[in-house]
BANUSE-61539 format. One line per field, with one value per residue (C-alpha): residue number from 1; residue in three letters; chain; x, y, z. Coordinates in steps of 0.25 Angstrom, whole numbers. Example, Ala and Ser with C-alpha at 12.3 -4.5 7.8 and 13.67 -1.06 7.14 Angstrom:
<tipas>
k: [1:2]
r: [Ala:Ser]
c: [A:A]
x: [49:55]
y: [-18:-4]
z: [31:29]
</tipas>
This chain:
<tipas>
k: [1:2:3:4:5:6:7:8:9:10:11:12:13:14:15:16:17:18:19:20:21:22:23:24:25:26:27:28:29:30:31:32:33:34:35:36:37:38:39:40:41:42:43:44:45:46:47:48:49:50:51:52:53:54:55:56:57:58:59:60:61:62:63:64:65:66:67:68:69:70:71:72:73:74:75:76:77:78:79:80:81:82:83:84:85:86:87:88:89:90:91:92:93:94:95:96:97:98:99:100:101:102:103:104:105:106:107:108:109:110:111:112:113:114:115:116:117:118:119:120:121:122:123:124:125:126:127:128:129:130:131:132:133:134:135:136:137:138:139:140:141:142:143:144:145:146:147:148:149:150:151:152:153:154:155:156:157:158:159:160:161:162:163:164:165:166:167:168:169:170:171:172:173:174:175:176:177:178:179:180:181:182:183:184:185:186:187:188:189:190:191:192:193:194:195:196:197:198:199:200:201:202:203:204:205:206:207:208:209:210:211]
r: [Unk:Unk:Unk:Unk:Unk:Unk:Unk:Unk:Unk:Unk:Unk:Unk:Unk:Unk:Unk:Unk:Unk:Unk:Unk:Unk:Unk:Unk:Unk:Unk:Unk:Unk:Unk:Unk:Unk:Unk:Unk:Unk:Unk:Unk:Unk:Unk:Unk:Unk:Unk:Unk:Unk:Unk:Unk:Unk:Unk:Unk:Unk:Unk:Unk:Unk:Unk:Unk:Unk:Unk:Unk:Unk:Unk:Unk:Unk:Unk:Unk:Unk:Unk:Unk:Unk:Unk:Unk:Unk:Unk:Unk:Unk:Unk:Unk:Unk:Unk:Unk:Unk:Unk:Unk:Unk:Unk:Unk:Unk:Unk:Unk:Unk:Unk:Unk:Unk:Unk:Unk:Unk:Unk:Unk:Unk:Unk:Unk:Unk:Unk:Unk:Unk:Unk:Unk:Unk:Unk:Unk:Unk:Unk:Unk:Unk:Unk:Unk:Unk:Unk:Unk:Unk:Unk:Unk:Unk:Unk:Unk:Unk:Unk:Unk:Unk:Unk:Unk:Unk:Unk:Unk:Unk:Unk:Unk:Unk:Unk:Unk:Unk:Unk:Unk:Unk:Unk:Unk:Unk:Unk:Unk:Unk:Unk:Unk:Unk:Unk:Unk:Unk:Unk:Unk:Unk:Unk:Unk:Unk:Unk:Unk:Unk:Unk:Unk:Unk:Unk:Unk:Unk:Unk:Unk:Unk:Unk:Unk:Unk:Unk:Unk:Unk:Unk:Unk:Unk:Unk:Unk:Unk:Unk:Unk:Unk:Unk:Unk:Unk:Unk:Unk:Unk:Unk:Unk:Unk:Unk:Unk:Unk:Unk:Unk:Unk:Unk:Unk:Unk:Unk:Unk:Unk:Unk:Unk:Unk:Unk:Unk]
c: [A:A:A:A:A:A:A:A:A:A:A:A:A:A:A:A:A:A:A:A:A:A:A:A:A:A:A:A:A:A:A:A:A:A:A:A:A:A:A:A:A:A:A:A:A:A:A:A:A:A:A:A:A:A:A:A:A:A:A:A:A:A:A:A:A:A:A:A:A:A:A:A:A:A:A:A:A:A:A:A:A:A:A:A:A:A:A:A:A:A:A:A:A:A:A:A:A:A:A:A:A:A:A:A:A:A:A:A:A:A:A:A:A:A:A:A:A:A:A:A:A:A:A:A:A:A:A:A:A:A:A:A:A:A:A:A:A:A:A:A:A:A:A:A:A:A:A:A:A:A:A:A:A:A:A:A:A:A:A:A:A:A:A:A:A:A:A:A:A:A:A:A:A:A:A:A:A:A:A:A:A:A:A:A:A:A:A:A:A:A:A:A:A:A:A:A:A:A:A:A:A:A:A:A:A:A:A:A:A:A:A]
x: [359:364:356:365:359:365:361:366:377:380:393:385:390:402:394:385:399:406:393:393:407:407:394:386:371:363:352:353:343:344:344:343:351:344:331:335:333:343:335:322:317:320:335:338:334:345:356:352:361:353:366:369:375:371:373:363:371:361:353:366:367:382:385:395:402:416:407:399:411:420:408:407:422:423:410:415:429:429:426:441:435:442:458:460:471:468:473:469:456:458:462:450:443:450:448:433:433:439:430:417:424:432:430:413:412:420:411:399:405:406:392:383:388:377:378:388:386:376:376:382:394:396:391:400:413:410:406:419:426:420:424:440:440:431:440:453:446:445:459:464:456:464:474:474:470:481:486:478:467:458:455:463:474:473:460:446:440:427:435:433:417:420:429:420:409:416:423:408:405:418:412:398:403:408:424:435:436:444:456:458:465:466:453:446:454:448:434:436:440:429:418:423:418:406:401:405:398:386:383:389:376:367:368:369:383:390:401:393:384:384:394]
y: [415:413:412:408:411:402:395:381:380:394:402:402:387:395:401:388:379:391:393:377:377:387:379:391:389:394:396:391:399:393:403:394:406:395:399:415:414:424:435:433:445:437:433:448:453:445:448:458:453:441:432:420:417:427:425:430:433:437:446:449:447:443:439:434:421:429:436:425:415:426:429:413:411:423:419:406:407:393:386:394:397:409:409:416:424:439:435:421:428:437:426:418:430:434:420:422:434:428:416:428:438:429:415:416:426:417:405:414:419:404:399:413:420:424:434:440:441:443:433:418:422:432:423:412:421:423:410:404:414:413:398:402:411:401:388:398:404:387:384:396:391:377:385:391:379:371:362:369:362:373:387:394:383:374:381:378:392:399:400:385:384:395:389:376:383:387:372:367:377:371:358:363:369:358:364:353:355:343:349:357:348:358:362:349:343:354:353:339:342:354:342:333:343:342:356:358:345:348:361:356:344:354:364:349:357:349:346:334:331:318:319]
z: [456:443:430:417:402:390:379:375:366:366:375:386:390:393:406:408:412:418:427:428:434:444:452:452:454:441:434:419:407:395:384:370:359:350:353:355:369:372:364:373:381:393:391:385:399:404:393:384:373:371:372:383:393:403:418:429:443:453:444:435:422:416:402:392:396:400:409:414:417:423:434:434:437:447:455:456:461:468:454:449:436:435:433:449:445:436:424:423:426:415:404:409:405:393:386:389:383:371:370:371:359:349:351:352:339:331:333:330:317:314:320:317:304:301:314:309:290:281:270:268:263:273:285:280:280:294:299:292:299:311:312:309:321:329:326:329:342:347:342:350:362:358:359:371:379:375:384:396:402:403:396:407:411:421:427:422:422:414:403:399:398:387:380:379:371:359:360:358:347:338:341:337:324:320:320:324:339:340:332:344:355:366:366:365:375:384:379:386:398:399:395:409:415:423:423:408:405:411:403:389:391:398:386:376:369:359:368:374:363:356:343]
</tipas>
């Protein structure tokens, strides 16, 4: 059985589509950051770090999204979210990883300063720098797309559900999504599909909100 720990609007969505698109059979627990849900003695028993998503496999525990969608895509062979070869694999991988240690801090330096400076003026030199390295991290994920219909080519892998958060926090920040062709073209094609669709509206993310 498998048990998946996220909160709405966070990184986490990564996992809840990457889970949605392998078919599995699973358990969803909501655990609401806004309410500091994930600090509760119960959840720390579960991830000791206090941070979502963490995926339950039979009485194992995995976290981090790289960690969580690789496990997704290799249980799930039939789905072929996985490149099959060893280095596609590997790539798939490495531009998780990517999202997880560059891409993901930059947006917090721009949405939390306060996490990481004392002082206004110090918090706003963070949270200006923050969005410089966010909106460069998005262009090079423009960038990198290209004219490619996926993250990874022609194949639609665990890679993408990644990828889709940070569109959605750009769009949420109020930064000019729309300036990036490449990615935006994407975001569309992600949004046709049915198991992205339905965990964008489960989760109410911006992505399918009203404007």
């Amino acid at each position: 059985m498998l048990t998946l720990y996220f909160s709405p609007g966070a990184c986490s969505m990564a996992s809840h589509i990457g889970l949605e698109e392998s078919g599995a059979q699973y358990e969803e627990r909501p655990t609401l950051l806004a309410k500091g849900e994930q600090k509760t003695d119960a959840y720390l028993k579960v991830n000791p770090r206090g941070k979502v998503p963490a995926l339950v496999v039979d009485g194992h525990v995995i976290t981090e999204n790289t960690a969580i969608l690789t496990y997704v895509g290799r249980a799930f062979p039939a789905k072929k979210l996985l490149p099959a070869d060893p280095v596609g694999e590997a790539h798939c991988i490495g531009t998780m990883a990517w999202f997880s240690n560059t891409v993901h801090p930059a947006y917090q330096r721009f949405g939390f300063p306060a996490r990481f400076a004392e002082g206004e003026a110090a918090q706003a030199s963070v949270k200006e720098l923050g969005r410089k390295a966010f909106w460069d991290a998005l262009s090079e994920v423009d960038r990198l797309l290209g004219s490619k219909q996926w993250m990874m080519g022609s194949q639609y892998t665990v890679a993408d559900p990644y990828a889709l958060v940070f569109y959605g926090w750009g769009v949420r920040s109020g930064l000019p999504m729309g300036e990036l062709k490449n990615y935006t073209a994407w975001k569309e094609r992600m949004l046709a599909r049915p198991a992205v669709r339905k965990i964008l509206e489960s989760e109410k993310n911006v992505l399918v909100q009203p404007a």
